[in-house]
VMD Tcl script that draws the C-alpha trace (Angstrom):
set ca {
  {15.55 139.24 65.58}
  {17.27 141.15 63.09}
  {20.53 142.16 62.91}
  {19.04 145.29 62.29}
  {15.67 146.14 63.69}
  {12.70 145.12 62.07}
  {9.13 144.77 62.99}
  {8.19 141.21 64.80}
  {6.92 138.46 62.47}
  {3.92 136.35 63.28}
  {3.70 132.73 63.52}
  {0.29 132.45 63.24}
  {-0.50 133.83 59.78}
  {-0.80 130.39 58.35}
  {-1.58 128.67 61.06}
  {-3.07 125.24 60.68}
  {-1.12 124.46 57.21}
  {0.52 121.19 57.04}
  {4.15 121.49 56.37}
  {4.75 119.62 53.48}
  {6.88 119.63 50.43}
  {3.71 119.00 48.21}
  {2.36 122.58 49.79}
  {5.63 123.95 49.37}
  {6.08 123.42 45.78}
  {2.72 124.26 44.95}
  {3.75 127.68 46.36}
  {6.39 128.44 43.68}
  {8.59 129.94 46.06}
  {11.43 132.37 44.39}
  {15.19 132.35 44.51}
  {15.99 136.09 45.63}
  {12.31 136.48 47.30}
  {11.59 134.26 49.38}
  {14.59 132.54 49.83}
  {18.52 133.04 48.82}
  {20.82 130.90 47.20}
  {24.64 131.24 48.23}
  {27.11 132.32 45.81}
  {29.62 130.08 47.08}
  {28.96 126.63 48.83}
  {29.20 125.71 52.15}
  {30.57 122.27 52.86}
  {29.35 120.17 56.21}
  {30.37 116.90 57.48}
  {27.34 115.23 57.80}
  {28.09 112.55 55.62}
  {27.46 111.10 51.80}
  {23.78 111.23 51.47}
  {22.71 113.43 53.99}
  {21.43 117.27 53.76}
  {22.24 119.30 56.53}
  {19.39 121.96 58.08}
  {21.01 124.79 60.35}
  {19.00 126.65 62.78}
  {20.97 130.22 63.59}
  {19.54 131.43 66.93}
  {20.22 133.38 70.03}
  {19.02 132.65 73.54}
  {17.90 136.57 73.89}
  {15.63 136.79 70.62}
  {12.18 136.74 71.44}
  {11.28 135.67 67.83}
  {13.57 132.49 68.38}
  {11.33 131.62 71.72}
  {8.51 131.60 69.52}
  {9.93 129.78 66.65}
  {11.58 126.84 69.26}
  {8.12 124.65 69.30}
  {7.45 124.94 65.66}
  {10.79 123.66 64.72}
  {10.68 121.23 67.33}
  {7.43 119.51 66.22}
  {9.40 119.90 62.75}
  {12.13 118.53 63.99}
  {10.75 115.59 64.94}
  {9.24 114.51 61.24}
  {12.37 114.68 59.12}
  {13.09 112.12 56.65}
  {15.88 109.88 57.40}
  {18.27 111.86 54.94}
  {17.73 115.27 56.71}
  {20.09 116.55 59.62}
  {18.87 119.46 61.49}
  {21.75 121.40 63.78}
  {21.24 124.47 65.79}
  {23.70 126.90 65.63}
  {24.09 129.73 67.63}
  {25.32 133.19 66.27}
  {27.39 136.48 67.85}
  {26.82 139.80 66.35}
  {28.05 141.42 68.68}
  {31.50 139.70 71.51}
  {28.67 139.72 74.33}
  {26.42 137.07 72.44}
  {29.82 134.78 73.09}
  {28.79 132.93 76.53}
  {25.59 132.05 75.50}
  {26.96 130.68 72.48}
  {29.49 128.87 74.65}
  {26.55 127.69 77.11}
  {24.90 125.78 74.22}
  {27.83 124.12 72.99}
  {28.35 122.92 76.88}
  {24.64 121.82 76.81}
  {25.84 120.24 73.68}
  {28.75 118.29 74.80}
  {26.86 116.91 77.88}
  {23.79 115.86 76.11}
  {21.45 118.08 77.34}
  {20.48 120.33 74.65}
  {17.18 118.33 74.27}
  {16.45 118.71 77.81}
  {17.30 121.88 78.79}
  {17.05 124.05 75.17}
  {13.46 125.33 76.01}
  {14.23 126.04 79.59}
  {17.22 128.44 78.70}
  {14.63 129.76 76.53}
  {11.76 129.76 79.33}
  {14.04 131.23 82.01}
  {15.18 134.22 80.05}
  {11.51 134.99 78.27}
  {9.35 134.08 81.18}
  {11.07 134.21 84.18}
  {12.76 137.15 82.95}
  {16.49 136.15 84.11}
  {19.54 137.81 82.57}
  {22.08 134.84 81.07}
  {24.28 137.02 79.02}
  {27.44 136.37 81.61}
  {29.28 133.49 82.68}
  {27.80 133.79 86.34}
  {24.80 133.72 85.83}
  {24.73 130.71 83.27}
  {26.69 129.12 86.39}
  {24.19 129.74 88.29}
  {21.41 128.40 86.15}
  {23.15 125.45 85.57}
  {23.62 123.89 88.79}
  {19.47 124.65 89.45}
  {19.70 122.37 86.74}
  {22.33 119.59 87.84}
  {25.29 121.09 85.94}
  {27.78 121.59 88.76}
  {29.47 124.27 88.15}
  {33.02 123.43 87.86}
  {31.93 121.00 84.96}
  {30.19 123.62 83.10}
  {33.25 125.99 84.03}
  {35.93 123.66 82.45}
  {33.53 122.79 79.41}
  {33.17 126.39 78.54}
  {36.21 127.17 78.97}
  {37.54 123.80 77.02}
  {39.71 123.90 73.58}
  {36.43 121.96 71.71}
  {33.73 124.47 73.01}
  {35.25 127.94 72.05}
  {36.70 126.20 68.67}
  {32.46 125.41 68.38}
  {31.94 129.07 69.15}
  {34.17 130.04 66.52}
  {33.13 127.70 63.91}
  {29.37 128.91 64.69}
  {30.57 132.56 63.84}
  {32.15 131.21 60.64}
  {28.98 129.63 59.59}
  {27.19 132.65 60.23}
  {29.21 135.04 58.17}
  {28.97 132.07 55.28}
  {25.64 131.90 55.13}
  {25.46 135.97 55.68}
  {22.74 135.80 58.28}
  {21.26 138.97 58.78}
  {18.98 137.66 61.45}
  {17.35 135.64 63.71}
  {15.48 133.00 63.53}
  {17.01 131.73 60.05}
  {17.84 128.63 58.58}
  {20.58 127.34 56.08}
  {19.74 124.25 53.76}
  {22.00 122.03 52.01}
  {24.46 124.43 52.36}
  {23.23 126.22 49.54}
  {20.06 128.26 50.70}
  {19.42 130.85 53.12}
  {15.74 131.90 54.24}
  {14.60 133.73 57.51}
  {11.51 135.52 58.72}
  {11.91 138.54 56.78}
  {12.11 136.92 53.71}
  {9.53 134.55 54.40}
  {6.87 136.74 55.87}
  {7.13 134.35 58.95}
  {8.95 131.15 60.36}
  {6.28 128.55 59.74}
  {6.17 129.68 55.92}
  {10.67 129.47 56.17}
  {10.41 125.82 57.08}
  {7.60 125.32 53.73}
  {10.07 126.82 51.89}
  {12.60 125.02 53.44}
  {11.03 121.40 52.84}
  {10.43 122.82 49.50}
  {14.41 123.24 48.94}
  {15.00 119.80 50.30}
  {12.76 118.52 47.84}
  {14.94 120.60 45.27}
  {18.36 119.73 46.39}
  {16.95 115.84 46.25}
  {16.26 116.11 42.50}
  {19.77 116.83 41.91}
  {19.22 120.73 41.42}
}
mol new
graphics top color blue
foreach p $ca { graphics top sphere $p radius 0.5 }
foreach p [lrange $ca 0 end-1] q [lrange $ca 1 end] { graphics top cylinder $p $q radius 0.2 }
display resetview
């Protein structure tokens, strides 16, 4: 979802392409097309050796329900060297407790096990999680008491998260949703990619680049 409106994106226009870096390259995707390179650097701390994959998202966009099994099943293939972090991004102060809800999900483990049912409860079962009490709510059908989750969200470590995930947004200038920062030095999202499955080509195509020292 763009920060701006702009028409949906389908996942299914190359449907059935392996993602791989061979595929990618022999795409010659284009700085400024179909992907953006950062004037200035963003540093992360995940360590000598490593390249660091963000995933900006918001519980509410549709297009990041559709995009959460792809990058999943992506997820799950990485080399060794590759660390993949969601991070989830305010444009506007009400986007704040659902960014604080993940960072809770985050700090008790859970993200893995309840990610695609924040996901499934607000697409499918059509629930409204933008407040604090009703993220209470769905958290103890989900056995989060609710004092725990209160005092988490609430907690010096989660809103500094929150704040830091705004930071990182405006770094990587994301104009929308689902998107995806590389290295710290590329930016790519649906709109630029024509869809999500192509982003994460180009984005194992970038990996490949940053690896060669470029």
């Amino acid at each position: 979802m763009q920060r701006r409106e702009f028409t949906a994106l389908s996942l299914s226009s190359l449907a059935g392409l392996p993602l791989t870096p061979a595929l990618a390259q022999a795409a010659a995707f284009k700085d400024g097309t179909d992907y953006l390179s950062l004037k200035t650097r963003v540093a992360s701390d995940v360590g000598k050796g490593k390249i660091e994959v963000l995933e900006f998202f918001w519980y509410n966009c549709p297009h990041c329900n559709m995009f959460e099994p792809t990058l999943s099943a992506w997820s799950k293939k990485l080399p060794k060297d590759v660390v993949l972090k969601r991070v989830p991004v305010r444009f506007r102060e009400d986007f704040e407790p659902q960014q604080r809800a993940y960072y809770v999900l985050e700090a008790l483990g859970k993200v893995e096990e309840l990610q695609t049912k924040m996901f499934a409860a607000i697409h499918v079962d059509k629930q409204n999680l933008t407040k604090l009490d009703a993220l209470l709510v769905w958290a103890e059908k989900h056995g989060i008491a609710a004092k725990q989750f209160t005092d988490l969200y609430n907690s010096f470590a989660v809103v500094g998260k929150a704040r830091q995930a705004a930071k990182l947004q405006e770094d990587f200038k994301v104009e929308g949703v689902p998107a995806l920062g590389v290295g710290g030095r590329y930016y790519v999202d649906g709109s630029l990619a024509g869809n999500m499955e192509r982003a994460l080509q180009i984005t194992d195509f970038l990996l490949a680049e940053i690896r060669k020292g470029r």
